[in-house]
N, C-alpha and C positions, 0 to 999 in steps of 0.2 A: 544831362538836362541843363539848358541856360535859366541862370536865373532870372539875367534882363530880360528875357522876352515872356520868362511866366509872370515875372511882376508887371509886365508892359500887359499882358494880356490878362490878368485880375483887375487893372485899373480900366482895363477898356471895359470888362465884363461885369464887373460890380457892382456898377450902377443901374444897369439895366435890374440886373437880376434882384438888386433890396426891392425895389421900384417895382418889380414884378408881382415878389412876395408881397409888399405890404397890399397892394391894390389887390391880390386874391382874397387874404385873411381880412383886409376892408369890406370886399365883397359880404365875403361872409356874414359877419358882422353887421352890416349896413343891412342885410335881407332879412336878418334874424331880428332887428327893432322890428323892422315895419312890417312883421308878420306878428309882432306883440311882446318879443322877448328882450326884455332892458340889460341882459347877463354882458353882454361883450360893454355896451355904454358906458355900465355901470363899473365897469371894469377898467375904463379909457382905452377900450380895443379901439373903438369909431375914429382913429385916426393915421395922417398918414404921413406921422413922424414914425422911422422904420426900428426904433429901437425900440415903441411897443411890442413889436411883432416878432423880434428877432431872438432863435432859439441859441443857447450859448452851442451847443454841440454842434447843432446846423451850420453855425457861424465857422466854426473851427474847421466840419467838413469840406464845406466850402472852399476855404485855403488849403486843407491838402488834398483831396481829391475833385475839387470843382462841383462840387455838388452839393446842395447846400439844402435846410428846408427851414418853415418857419416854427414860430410856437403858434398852436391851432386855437383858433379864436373859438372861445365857451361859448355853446350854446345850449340852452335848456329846454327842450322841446315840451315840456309841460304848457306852457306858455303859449303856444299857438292853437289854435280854433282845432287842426287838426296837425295832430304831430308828425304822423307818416308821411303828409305830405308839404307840411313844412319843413324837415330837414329834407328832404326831395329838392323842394325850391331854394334851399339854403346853402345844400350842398353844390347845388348844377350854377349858384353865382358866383365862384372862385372860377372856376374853368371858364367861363365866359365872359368873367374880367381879362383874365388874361387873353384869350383869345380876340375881344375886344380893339387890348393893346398890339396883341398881334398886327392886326389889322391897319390901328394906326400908325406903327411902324414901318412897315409896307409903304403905304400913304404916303407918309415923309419922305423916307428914300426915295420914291418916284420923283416925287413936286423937287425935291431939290436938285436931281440927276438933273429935272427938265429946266432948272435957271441954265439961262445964257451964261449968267455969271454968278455963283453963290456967295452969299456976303463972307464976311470976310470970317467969322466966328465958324462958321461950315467946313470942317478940315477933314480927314484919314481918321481921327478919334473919333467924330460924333459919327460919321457914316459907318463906322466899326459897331459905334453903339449903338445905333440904327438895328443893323444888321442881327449885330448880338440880340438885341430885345425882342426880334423876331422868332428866331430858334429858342430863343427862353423862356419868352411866352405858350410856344407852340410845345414847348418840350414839356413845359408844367399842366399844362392844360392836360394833355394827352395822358401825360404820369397819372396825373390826379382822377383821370376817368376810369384806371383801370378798376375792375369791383374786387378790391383788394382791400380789409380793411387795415388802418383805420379811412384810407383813401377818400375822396369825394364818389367816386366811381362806385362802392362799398355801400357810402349813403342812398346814393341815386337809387342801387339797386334795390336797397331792403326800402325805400318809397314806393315802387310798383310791386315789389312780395307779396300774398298775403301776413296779416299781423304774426301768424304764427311759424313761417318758415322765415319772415326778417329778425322774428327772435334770436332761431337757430342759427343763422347766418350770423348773425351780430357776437355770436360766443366763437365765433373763430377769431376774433382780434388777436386774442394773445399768442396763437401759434405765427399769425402770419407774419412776422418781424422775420421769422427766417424767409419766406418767399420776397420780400421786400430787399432784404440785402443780398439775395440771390440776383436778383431785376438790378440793385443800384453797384454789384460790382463788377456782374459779366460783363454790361455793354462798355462802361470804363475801361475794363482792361483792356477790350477789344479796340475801344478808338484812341486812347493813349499810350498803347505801349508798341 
């Protein structure tokens, strides 16, 4: 293993991916006021300094296996008109922030490919991070849809359940920490080793 080129490649990938993280659990957060719930505000989640957001362990996973997650922004669904489908709606704006950014990462990468002449600031790092932000966005989005809980995907699902099969579904949390590190160390292995 070189160490220059994994530290060269956490400095290109790093920033995409705090960037990522905070605008998902902003998402979050931001959907859960304007549906009635002050829990993350009140909390100083609503912002997008990334050390709100940032889980100590996630951080840590991060550096040794690139994989990294945030702390999950509070939400109290007592607080909304209808709660099943306010976590529905609160769930499904983490994944669509990022996919969002997906999107305008793409964007850029083109617009800049297409300058004659890219200024001068426009180098191999930020088109890396370009790049990067793309698959990281697209990779969280995608993770977070599965209906795994504690997942977005999890939430999504038990919003269309009825009330009493999203119950049942919602006591599986605690087992699925094994399916989750099943999902975060096969595909690992398989593309780093």
């Amino acid at each position: 293993m070189d160490i220059k080129s994994t530290i060269q490649q956490l400095i290109i990938i790093a920033p995409p991916f705090l960037f990522a993280l905070t605008c998902h659990e902003l998402a979050h957060g931001y959907t859960a006021w304007k549906l009635g719930d002050p829990t993350a505000k009140d909390q100083g989640r609503l912002t997008m300094n990334p050390l709100k957001h940032l889980d100590p362990f996630g951080v840590l996973a991060f550096f040794i296996i690139k994989v990294g997650w945030a702390k999950p922004v509070p939400v109290n669904p007592k607080y909304f008109r209808n709660p099943q489908k306010g976590m529905l709606v609160t769930a499904l704006a983490g994944p669509v922030a990022n996919m969002l950014l997906a999107i305008c990462s793409v964007v850029l990468l083109r617009l800049f490919i297409l300058l004659p002449e890219p200024p001068a600031f426009i180098g191999d790092p930020v088109f890396a991070m370009l790049a990067a932000s793309v698959w990281i966005n697209v990779m969280l989005a995608v993770f977070n849809l599965l209906p795994v809980p504690p997942l977005d995907g999890s939430k999504i699902l038990m919003g269309v359940l009825p009330a009493e099969q999203a119950a049942s579904y919602a006591r599986l949390e605690p087992y699925s920490i094994i399916l989750l590190l099943v999902l975060f160390y096969r595909p690992l292995t398989a593309f780093f080793c």
